[in-house]
N, C-alpha and C positions, 0 to 999 in steps of 0.2 A: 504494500500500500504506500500512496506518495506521501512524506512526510507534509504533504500539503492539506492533504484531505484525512478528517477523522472517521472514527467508525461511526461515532453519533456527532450532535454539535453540544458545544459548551455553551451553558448557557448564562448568557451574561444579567446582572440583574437591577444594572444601571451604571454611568458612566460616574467613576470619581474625581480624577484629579488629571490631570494635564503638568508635562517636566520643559520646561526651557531650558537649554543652556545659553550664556551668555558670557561673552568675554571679560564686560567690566559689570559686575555685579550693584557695585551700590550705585552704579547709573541706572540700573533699570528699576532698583528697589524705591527710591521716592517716586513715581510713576505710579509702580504697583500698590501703592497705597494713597495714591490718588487716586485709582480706579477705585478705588473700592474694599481691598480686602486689610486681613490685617496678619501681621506677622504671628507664627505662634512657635516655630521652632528655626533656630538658627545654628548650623556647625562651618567648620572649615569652610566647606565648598558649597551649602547649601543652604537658601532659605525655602521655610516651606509657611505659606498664607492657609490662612484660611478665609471663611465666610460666614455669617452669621447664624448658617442651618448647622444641622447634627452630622456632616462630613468634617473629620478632625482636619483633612485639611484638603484645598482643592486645584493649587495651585504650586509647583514650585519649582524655583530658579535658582539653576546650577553653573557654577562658575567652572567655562570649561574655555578651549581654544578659539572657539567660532562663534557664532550666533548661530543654534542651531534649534528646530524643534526636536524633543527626544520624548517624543510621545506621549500618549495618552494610557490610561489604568482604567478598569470597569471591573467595579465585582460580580465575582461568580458566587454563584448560589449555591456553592457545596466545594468539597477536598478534592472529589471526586471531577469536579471540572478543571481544579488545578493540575491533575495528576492526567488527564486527557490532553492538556497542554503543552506538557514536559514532552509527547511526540510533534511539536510543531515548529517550523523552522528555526536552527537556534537556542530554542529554548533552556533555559536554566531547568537545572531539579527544583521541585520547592526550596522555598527557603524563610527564615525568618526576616520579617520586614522590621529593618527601624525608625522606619517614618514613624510620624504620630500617627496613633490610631494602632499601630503594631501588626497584627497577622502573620499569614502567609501569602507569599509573592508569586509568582514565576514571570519572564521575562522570556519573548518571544520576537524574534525579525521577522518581518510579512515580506511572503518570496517577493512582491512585482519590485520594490523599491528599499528594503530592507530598513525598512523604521520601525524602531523598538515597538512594543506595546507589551503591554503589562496589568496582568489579569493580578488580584485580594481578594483574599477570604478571612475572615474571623477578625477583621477591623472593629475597635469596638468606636461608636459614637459617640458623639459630645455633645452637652450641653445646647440649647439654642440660646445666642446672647442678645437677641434684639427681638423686640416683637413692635407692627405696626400697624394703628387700626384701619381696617376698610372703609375707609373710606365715604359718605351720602354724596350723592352729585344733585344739584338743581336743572331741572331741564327746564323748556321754556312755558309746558302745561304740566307736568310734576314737578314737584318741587320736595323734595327729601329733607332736605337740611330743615331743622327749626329757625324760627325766628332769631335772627342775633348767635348763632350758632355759625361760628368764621373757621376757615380754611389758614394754617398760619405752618410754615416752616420755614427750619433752620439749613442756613447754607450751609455744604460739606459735599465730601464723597456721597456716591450712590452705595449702600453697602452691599456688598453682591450675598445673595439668599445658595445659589448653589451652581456647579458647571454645568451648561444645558448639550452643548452637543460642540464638536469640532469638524472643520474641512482640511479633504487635502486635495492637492494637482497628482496625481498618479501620473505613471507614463504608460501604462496598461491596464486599460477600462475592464475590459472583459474578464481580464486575468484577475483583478481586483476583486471585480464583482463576484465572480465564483469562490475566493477563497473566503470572503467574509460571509457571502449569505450559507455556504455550503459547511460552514465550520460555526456557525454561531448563531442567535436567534437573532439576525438580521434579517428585516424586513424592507422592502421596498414600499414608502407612502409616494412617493414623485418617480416617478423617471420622465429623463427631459432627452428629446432625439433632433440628430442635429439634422434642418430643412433638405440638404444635399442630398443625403445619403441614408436617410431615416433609420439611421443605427442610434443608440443610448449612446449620450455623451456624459449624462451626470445624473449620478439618484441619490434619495433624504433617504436614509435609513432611520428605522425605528426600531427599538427591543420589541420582537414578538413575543409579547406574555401574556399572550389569550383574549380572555374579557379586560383583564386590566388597561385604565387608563392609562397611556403614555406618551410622552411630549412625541409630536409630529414628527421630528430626527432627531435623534443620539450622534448620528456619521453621516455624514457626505464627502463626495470626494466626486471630480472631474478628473477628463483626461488632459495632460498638457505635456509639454517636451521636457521640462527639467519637475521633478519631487519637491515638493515645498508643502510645508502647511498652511493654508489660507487665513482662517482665523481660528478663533477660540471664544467663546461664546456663554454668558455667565447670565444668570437670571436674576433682577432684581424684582423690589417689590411691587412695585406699580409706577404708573404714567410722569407721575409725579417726582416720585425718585431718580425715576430716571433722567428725567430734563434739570434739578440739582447737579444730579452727577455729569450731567452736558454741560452746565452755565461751567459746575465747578472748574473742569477740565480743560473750558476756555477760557478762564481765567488765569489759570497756570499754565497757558500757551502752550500748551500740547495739539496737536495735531490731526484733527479731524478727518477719518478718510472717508467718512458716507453717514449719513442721516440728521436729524434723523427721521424717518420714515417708516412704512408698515409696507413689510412684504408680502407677494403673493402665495407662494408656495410657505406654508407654516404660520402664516396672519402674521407673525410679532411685528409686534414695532420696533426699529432699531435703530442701534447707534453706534457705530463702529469706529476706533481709533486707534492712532498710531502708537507703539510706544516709540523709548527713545532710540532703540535698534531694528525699525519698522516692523516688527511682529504688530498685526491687526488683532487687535481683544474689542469685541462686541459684547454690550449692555443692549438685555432682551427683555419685554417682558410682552404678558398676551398671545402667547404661542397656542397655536391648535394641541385638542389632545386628540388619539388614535386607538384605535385595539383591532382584534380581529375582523370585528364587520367591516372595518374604514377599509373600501376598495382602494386598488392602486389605481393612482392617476397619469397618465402619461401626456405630457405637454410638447409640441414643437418649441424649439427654445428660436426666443424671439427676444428682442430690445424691451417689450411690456409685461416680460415674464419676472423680473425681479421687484419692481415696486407698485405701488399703487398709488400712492404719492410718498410727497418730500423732494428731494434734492433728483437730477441725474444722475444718473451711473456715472461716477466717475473711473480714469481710464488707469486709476490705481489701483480700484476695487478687484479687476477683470484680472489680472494678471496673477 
């Protein structure tokens, strides 16, 4: 059997945390807590953020030679999917994690482009540290709010609640797509086929976990000539937080590379920026949820397939 394909698929039981490396570390780290998150573990080479929900941590930046993406982590739902692992490209034996949150680990290369990914298990959770209320809205014939009952916040970060899903540029569509849906409860909710040649150029993945509700994608990934991670993509609370976390962001003259805006495929609204080593991190909120019944959709990919409104696509987004 190809160490590419399992006998069953490993099921994953939601996405964790996301690794950067970065050449100059405390350059990206005021950034990184300007988006939003906050520090919770620091060694030699690595910090690791977290975010205000019960993942110990969701984010973290390793000081290494390049600026590189080094993958993404999603836990599995048993030992038994860690150990169905250990046959796939690369892979480590289990091992003991010491990140926060602890567990067990394994570490995997994906044959098309050889980027790490990294399956946990037995992570224990944390604490939630922020809670925020929902919100009344007045419409123009309801009217929610009570009399003299004000809307009042304070400037800051957006605090990010948890990671909603990543992209990457593969250099082999097909080859991609078969190892991920064919080895893991990846689901296709979009696939987008390009006018020419009406082959699939880019599909949302979603966890397939039955009836349950789950965000519209965890994974996406197109096809392009060089491997790159696109963005990274973190869920804040609502409308409101998130446009804070936009004022804040341009106040601290950081670098806006799209929104913000609500897109097609997955509804969120978004807001996508640069940090200081152009890695894109997108603040989300308002996304579709999916489960079994939600049919797959398949779109011609066209210039009106990414927004609905807000800004143009710009020609930084695309690449």
């Amino acid at each position: 059997m190809s160490p590419s394909v399992l006998k069953q698929k490993i099921s994953l039981n939601r996405i964790a945390h996301v690794y950067y490396t970065y050449k100059d570390l405390e350059k990206a780290h005021p950034f990184l807590l300007d988006f939003g998150f906050s520090e919770v573990k620091r060694t030699d080479d690595k910090i690791y953020y977290r975010g205000y929900g019960t993942e110990p941590f969701i984010y973290c930046a390793i000081k290494g030679n390049e600026n590189a993406f080094s993958g993404p982590a999603w836990v599995v739902d048993s030992l038994e999917d860690l150990e169905l692992a250990t046959s796939l490209p690369g892979a480590t034996p289990i091992h003991d994690s010491d990140a926060p949150g602890g567990g067990k680990k394994v570490t995997f290369y994906e044959p098309v482009d050889n980027c790490p990914f990294h399956l946990v298990y037995g992570q224990e959770s944390v604490e939630i540290t922020e809670t925020f209320p929902e919100l009344a809205f007045n419409f123009p014939t309801s009217k929610h709010r009570p009399v003299n009952k004000t809307q009042r916040f304070k400037k800051g970060p957006a605090p990010i609640h948890k990671l909603g899903h990543f992209g990457l540029c593969v250099t082999d569509y097909k080859k991609a797509y078969e190892f991920y849906t064919t080895n893991f409860n990846l689901k296709p909710t979009e696939l987008v086929y390009a006018p020419d040649t009406g082959e699939d150029v880019t599909t949302f993945l979603h966890l397939d976990r039955g009836s349950e509700w789950v965000d519209h994608h965890a994974f996406f990934f197109f096809e392009g000539p060089k491997f790159h991670v696109h963005h990274s993509s973190f869920e804040v609370f609502d409308f409101d937080i998130q446009m804070l976390g936009h004022t804040w962001l341009t106040e601290k003259k950081y670098e806006n590379c799209w929104g913000v805006g609500r897109h097609v495929m997955g509804s969120q609204i978004f807001d996508y920026w640069f940090d200081p080593d152009r890695f894109i991190l997108e603040h989300y909120v308002d996304g579709d949820l999916v489960n079994d019944e939600t049919p797959i959709n398949r779109t011609k990919a066209g210039p009106g397939n990414l927004h609905v409104w807000g800004p143009e696509v710009p020609e930084t987004f695309l690449t």
